[in-house]
GUBAVEX-161788 format. One record per atom (N, C-alpha, C, O, CB): residue in three letters; atom name; y, z, x. Coordinates in nm, 4 decimals, padded with zeros to 6 digits. Atoms other than C-alpha are relative to their C-alpha. Last residue first. Glycine has a CB too. Example, Ala and Ser with C-alpha at 12.3 -4.5 7.8 and 13.67 -1.06 7.14 Angstrom:
<pts>
resn:SER; name:N; yy:-00.1190; zz:-00.0060; xx:-00.0820;
resn:SER; name:CA; yy:-00.1060; zz:00.7140; xx:01.3670;
resn:SER; name:C; yy:00.1090; zz:00.0730; xx:-00.0770;
resn:SER; name:O; yy:00.2198; zz:00.0899; xx:-00.0261;
resn:SER; name:CB; yy:00.0462; zz:-00.1415; xx:00.0414;
resn:ALA; name:N; yy:-00.1190; zz:00.0000; xx:00.0890;
resn:ALA; name:CA; yy:-00.4500; zz:00.7800; xx:01.2300;
resn:ALA; name:C; yy:00.1200; zz:00.0000; xx:00.0900;
resn:ALA; name:O; yy:00.1181; zz:00.0665; xx:00.1936;
resn:ALA; name:CB; yy:00.0027; zz:00.1246; xx:-00.0992;
</pts>
This chain:
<pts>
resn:UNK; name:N; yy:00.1640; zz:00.0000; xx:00.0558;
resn:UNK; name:CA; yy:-00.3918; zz:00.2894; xx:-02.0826;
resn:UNK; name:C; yy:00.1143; zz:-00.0177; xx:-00.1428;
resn:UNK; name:O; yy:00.0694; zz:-00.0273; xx:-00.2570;
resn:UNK; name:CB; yy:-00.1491; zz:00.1832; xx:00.0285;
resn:UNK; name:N; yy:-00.0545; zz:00.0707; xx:00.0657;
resn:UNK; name:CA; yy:-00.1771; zz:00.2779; xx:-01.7792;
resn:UNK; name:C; yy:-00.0763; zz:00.0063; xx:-00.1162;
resn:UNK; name:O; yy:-00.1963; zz:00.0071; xx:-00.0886;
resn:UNK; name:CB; yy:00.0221; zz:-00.1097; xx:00.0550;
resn:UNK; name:N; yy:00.0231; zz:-00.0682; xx:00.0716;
resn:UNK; name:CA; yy:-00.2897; zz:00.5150; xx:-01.5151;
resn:UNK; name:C; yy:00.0612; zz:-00.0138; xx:-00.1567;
resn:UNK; name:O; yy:00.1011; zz:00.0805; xx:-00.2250;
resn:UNK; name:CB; yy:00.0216; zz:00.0929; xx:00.0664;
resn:UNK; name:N; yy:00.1156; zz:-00.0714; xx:00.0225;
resn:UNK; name:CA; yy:-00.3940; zz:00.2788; xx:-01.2705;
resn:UNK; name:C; yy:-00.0012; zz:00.1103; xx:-00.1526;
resn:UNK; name:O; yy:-00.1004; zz:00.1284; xx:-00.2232;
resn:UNK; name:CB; yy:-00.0160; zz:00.0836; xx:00.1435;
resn:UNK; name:N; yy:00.1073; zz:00.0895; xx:00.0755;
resn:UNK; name:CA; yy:-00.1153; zz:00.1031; xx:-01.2821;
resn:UNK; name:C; yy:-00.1182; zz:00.0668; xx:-00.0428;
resn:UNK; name:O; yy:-00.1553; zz:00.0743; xx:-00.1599;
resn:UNK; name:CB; yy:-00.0487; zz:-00.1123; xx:00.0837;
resn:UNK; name:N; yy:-00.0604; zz:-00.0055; xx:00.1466;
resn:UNK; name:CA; yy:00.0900; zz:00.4122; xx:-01.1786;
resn:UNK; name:C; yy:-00.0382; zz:-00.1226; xx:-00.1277;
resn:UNK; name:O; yy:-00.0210; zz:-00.1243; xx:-00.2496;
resn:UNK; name:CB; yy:00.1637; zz:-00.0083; xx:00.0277;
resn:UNK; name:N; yy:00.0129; zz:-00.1215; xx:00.1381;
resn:UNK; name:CA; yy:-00.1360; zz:00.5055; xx:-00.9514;
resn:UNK; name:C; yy:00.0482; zz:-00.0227; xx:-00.1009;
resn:UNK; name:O; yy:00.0032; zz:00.0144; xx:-00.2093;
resn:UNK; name:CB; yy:00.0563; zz:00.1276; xx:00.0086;
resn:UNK; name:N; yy:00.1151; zz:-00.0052; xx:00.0134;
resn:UNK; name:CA; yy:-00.1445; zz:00.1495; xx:-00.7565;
resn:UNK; name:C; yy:-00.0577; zz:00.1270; xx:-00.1425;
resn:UNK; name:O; yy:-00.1233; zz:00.1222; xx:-00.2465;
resn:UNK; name:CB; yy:-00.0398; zz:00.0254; xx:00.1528;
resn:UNK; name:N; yy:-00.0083; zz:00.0580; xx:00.0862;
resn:UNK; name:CA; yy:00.2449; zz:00.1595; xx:-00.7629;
resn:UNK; name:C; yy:-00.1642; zz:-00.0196; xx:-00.0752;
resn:UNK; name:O; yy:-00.1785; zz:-00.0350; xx:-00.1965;
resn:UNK; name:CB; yy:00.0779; zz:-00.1084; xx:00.0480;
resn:UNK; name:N; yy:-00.0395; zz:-00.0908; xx:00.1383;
resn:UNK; name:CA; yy:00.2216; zz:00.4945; xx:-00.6055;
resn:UNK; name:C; yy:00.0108; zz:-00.0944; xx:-00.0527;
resn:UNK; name:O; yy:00.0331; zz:-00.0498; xx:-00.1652;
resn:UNK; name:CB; yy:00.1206; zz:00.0991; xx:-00.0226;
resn:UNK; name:N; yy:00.0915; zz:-00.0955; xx:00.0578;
resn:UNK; name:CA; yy:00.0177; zz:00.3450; xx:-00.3263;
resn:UNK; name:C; yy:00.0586; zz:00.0762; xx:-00.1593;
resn:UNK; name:O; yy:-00.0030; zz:00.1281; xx:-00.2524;
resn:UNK; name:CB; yy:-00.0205; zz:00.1177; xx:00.1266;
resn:UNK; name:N; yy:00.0835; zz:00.1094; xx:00.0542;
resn:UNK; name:CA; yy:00.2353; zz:-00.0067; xx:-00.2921;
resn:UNK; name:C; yy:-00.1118; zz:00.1131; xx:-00.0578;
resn:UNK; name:O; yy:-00.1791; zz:00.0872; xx:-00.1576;
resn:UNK; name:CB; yy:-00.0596; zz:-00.1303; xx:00.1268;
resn:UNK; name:N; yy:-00.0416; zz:00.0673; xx:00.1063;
resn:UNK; name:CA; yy:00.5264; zz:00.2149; xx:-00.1901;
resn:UNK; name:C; yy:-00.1401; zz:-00.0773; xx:-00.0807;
resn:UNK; name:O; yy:-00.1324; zz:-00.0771; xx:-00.2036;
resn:UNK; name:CB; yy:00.1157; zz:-00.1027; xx:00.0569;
resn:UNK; name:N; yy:00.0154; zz:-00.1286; xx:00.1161;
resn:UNK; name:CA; yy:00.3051; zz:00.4508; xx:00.0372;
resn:UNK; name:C; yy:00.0689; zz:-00.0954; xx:-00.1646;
resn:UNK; name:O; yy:00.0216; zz:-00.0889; xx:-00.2781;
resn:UNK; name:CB; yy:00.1419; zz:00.1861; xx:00.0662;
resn:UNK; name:N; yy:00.1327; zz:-00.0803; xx:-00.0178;
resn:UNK; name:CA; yy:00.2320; zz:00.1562; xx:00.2453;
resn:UNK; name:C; yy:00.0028; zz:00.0402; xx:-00.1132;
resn:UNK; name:O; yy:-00.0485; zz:-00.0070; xx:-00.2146;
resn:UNK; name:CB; yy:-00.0197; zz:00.1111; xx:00.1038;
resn:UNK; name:N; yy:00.0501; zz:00.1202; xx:00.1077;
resn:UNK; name:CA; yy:00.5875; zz:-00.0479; xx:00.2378;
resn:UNK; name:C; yy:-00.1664; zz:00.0825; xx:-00.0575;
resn:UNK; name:O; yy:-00.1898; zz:00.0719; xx:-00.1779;
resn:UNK; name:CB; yy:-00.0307; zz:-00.2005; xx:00.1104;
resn:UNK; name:N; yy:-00.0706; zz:-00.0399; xx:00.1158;
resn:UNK; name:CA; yy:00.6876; zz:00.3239; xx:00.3797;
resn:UNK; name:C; yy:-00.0292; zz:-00.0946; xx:-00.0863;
resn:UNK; name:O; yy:-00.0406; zz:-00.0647; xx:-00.2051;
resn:UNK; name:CB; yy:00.1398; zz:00.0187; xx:00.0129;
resn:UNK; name:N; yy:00.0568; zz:-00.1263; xx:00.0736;
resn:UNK; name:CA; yy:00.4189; zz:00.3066; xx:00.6543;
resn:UNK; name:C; yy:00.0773; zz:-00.0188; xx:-00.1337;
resn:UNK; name:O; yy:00.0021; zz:-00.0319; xx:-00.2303;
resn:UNK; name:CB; yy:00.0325; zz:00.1592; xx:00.0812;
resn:UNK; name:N; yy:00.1445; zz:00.0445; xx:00.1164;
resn:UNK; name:CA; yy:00.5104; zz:-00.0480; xx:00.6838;
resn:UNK; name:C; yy:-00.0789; zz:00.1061; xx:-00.0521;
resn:UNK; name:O; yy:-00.1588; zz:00.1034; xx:-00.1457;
resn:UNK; name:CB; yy:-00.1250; zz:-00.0924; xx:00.0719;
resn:UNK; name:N; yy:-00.0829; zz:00.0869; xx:00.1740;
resn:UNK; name:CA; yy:00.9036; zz:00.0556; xx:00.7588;
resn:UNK; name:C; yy:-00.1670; zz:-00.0694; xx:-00.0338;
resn:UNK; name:O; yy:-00.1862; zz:-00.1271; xx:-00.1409;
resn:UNK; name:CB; yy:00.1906; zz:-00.1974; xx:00.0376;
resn:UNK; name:N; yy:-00.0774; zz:-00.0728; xx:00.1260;
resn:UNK; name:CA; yy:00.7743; zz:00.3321; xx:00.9699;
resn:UNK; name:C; yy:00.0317; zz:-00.0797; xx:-00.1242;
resn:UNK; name:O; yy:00.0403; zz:-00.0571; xx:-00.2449;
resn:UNK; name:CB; yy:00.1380; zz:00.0516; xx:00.0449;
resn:UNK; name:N; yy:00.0566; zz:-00.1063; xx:00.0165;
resn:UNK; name:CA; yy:00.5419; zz:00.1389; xx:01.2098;
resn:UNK; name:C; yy:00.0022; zz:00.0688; xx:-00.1122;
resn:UNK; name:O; yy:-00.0890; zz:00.0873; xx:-00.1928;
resn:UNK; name:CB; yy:00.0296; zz:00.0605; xx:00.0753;
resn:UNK; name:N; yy:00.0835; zz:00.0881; xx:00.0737;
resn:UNK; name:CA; yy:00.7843; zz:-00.1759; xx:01.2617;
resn:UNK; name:C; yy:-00.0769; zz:00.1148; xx:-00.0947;
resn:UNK; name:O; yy:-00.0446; zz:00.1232; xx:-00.2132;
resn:UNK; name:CB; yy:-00.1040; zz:-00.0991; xx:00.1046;
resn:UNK; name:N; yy:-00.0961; zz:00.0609; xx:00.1141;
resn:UNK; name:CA; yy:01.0303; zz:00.1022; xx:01.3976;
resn:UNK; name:C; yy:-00.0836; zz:-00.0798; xx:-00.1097;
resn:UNK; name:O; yy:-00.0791; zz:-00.0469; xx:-00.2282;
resn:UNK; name:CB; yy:00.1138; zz:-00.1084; xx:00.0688;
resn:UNK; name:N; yy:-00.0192; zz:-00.0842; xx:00.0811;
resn:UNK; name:CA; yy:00.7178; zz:00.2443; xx:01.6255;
resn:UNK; name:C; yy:00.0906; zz:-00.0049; xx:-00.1160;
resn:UNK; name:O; yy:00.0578; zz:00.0577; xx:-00.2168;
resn:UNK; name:CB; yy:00.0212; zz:00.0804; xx:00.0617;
resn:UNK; name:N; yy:-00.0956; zz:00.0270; xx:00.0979;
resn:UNK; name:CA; yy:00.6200; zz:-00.0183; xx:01.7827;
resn:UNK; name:C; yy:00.0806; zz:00.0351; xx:-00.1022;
resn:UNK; name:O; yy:00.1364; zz:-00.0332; xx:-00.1881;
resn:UNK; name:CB; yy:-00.0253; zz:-00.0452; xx:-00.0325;
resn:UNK; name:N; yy:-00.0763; zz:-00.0741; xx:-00.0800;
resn:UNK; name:CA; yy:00.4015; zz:00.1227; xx:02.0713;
resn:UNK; name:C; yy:00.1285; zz:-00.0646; xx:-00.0823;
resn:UNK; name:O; yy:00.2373; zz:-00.0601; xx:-00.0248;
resn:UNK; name:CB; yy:-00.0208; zz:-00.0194; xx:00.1742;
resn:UNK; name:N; yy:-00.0597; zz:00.1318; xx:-00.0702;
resn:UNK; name:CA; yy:00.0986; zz:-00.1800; xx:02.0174;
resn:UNK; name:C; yy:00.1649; zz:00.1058; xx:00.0099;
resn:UNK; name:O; yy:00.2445; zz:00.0357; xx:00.0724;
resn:UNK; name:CB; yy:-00.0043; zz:-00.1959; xx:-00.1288;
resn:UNK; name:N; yy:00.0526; zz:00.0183; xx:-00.1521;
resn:UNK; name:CA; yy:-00.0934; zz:00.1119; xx:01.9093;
resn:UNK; name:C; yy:00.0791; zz:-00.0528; xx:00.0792;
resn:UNK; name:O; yy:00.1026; zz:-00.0029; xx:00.1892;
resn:UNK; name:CB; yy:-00.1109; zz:-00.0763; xx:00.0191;
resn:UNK; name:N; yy:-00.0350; zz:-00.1684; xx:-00.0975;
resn:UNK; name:CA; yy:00.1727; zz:00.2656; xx:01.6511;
resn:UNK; name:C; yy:-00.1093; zz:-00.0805; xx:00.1462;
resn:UNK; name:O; yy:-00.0749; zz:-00.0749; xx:00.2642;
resn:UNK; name:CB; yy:-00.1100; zz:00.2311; xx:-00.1145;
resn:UNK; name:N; yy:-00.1367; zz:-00.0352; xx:-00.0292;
resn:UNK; name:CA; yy:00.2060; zz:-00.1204; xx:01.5029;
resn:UNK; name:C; yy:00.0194; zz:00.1514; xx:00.0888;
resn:UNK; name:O; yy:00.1064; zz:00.1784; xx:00.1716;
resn:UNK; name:CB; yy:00.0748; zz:00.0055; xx:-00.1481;
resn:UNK; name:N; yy:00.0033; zz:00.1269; xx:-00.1157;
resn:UNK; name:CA; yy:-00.1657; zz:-00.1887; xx:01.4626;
resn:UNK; name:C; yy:00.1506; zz:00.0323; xx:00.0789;
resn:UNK; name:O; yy:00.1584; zz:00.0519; xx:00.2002;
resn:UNK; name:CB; yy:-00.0032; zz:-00.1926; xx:-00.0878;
resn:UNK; name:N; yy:00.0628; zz:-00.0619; xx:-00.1145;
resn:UNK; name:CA; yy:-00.1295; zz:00.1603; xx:01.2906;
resn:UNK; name:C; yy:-00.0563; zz:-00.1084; xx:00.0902;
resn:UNK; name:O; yy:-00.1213; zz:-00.0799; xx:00.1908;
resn:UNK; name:CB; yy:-00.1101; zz:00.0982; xx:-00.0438;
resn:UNK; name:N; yy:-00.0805; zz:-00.0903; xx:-00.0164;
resn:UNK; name:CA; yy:00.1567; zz:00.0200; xx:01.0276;
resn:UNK; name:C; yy:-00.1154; zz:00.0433; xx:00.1831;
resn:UNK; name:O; yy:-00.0735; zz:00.0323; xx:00.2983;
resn:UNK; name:CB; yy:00.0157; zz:00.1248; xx:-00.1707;
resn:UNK; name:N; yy:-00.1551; zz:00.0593; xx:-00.1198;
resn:UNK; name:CA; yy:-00.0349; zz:-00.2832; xx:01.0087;
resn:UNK; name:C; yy:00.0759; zz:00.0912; xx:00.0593;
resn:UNK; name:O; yy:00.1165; zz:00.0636; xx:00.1721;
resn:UNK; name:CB; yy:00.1311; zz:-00.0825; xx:-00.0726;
resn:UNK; name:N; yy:00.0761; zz:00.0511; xx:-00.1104;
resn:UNK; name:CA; yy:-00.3604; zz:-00.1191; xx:00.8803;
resn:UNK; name:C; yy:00.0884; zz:-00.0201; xx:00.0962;
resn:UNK; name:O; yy:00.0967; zz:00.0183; xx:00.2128;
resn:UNK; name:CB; yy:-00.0753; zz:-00.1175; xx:-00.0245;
resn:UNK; name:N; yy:00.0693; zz:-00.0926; xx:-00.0566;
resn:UNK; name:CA; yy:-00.1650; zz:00.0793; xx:00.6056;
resn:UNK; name:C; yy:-00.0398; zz:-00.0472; xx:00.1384;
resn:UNK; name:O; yy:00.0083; zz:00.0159; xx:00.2325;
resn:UNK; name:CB; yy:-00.1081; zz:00.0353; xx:-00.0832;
resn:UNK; name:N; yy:-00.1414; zz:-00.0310; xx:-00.0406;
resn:UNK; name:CA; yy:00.0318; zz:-00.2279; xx:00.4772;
resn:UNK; name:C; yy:-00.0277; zz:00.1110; xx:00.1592;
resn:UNK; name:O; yy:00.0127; zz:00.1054; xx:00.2754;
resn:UNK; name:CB; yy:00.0929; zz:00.0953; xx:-00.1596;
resn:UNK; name:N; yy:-00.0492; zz:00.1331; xx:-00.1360;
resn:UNK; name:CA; yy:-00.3281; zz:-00.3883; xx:00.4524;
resn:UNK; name:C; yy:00.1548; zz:00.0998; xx:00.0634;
resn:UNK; name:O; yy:00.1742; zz:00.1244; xx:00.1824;
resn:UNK; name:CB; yy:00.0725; zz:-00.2342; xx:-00.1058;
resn:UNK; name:N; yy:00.0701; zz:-00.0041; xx:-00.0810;
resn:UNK; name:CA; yy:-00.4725; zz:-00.0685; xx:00.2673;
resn:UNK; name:C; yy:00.0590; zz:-00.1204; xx:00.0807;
resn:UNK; name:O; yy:00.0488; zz:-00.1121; xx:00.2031;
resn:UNK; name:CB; yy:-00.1305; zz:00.0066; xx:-00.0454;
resn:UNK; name:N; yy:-00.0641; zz:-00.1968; xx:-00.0829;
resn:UNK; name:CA; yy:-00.1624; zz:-00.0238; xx:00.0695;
resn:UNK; name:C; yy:-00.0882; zz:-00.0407; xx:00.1230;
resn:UNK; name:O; yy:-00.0296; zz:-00.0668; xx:00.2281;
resn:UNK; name:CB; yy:-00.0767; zz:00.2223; xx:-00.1053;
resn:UNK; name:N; yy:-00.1350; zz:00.0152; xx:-00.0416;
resn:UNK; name:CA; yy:-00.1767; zz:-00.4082; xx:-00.0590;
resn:UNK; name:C; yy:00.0049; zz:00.1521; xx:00.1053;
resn:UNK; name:O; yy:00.0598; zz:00.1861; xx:00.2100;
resn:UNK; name:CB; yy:00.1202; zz:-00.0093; xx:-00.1534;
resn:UNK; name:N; yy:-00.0207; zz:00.1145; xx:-00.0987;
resn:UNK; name:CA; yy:-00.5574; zz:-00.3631; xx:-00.1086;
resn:UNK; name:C; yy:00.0998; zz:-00.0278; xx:00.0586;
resn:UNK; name:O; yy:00.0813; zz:-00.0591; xx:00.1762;
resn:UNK; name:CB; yy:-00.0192; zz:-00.1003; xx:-00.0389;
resn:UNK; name:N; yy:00.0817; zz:-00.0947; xx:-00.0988;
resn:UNK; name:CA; yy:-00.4623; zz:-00.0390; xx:-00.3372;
resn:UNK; name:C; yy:-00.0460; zz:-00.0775; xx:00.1107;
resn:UNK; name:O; yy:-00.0210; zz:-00.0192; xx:00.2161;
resn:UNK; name:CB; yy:-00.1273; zz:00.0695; xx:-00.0661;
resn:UNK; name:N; yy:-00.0806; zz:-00.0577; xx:-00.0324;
resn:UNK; name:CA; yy:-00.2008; zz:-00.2774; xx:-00.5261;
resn:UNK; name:C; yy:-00.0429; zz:00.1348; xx:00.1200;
resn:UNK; name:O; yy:00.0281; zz:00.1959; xx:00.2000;
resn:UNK; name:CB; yy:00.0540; zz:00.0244; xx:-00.1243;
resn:UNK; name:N; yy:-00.1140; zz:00.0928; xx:-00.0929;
resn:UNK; name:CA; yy:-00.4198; zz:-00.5233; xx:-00.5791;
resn:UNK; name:C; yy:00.0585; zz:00.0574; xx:00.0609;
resn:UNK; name:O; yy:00.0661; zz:00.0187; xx:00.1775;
resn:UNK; name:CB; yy:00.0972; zz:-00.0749; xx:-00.0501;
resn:UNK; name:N; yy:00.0325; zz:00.0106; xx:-00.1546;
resn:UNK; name:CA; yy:-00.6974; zz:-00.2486; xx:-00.7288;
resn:UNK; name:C; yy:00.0837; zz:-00.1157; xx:00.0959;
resn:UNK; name:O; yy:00.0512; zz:-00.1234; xx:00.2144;
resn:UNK; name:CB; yy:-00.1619; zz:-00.0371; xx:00.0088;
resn:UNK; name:N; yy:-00.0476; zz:-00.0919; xx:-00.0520;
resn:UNK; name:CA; yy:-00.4575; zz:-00.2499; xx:-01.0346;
resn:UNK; name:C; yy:-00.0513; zz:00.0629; xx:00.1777;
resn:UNK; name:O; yy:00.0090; zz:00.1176; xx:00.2701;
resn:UNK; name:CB; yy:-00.0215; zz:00.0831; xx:-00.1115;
resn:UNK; name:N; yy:-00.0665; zz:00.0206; xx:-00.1424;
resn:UNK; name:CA; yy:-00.5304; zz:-00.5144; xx:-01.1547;
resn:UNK; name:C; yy:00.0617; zz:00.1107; xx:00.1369;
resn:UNK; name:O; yy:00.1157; zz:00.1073; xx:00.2475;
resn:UNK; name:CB; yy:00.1126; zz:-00.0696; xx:-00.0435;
resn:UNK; name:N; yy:00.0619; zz:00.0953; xx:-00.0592;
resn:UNK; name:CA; yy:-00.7683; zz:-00.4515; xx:-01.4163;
resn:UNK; name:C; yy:00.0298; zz:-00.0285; xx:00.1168;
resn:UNK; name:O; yy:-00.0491; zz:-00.0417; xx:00.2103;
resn:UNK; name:CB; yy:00.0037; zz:-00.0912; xx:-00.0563;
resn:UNK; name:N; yy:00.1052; zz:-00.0504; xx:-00.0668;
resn:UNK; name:CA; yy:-00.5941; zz:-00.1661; xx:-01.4949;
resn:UNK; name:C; yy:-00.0714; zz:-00.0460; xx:00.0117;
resn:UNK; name:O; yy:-00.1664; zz:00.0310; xx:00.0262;
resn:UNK; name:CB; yy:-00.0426; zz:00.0741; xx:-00.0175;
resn:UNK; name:N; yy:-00.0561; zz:-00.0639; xx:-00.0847;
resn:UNK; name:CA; yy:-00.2407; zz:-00.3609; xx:-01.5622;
resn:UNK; name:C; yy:-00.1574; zz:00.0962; xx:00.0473;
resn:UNK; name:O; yy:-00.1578; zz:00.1084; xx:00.1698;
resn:UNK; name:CB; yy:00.1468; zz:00.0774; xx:-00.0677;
resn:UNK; name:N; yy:-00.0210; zz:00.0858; xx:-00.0899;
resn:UNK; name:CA; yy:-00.4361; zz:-00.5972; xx:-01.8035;
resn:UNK; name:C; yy:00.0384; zz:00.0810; xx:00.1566;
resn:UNK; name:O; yy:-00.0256; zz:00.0531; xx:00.2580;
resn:UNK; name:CB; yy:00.1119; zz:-00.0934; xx:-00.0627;
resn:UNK; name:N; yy:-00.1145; zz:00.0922; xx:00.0010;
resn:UNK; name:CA; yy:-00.5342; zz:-00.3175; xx:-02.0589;
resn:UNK; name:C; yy:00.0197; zz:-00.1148; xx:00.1608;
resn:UNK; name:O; yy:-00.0456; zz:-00.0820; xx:00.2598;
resn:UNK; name:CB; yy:00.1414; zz:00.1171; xx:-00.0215;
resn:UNK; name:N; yy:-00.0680; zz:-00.0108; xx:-00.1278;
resn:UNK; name:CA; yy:-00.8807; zz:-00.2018; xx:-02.0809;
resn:UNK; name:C; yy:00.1158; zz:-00.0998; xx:00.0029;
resn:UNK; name:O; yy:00.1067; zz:-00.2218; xx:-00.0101;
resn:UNK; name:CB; yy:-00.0986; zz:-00.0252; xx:00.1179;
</pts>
């Protein structure tokens, strides 16, 4: 197992926090904040895959 799929759950923790904030952000009626952590979100999810699929 190379280094990069060891780590690679960081980057799925990163999503899941980005994730959280984004919908702390739609309650609290923030919707700008919202979008740009949805998009930090998805960014940190395709980096997750692409570690993930490192071999």
């Amino acid at each position: 197992m190379r280094m990069f799929q060891k780590t690679a759950w960081i980057w799925f923790l990163g999503f899941a926090a980005w994730l959280a904030d984004a919908l702390l952000s739609l309650r609290l009626h923030n919707i700008l904040h919202a979008r740009l952590a949805l998009m930090i979100a998805i960014v940190f999810f395709t980096a997750g895959l692409f570690y993930r699929r490192q071999t």
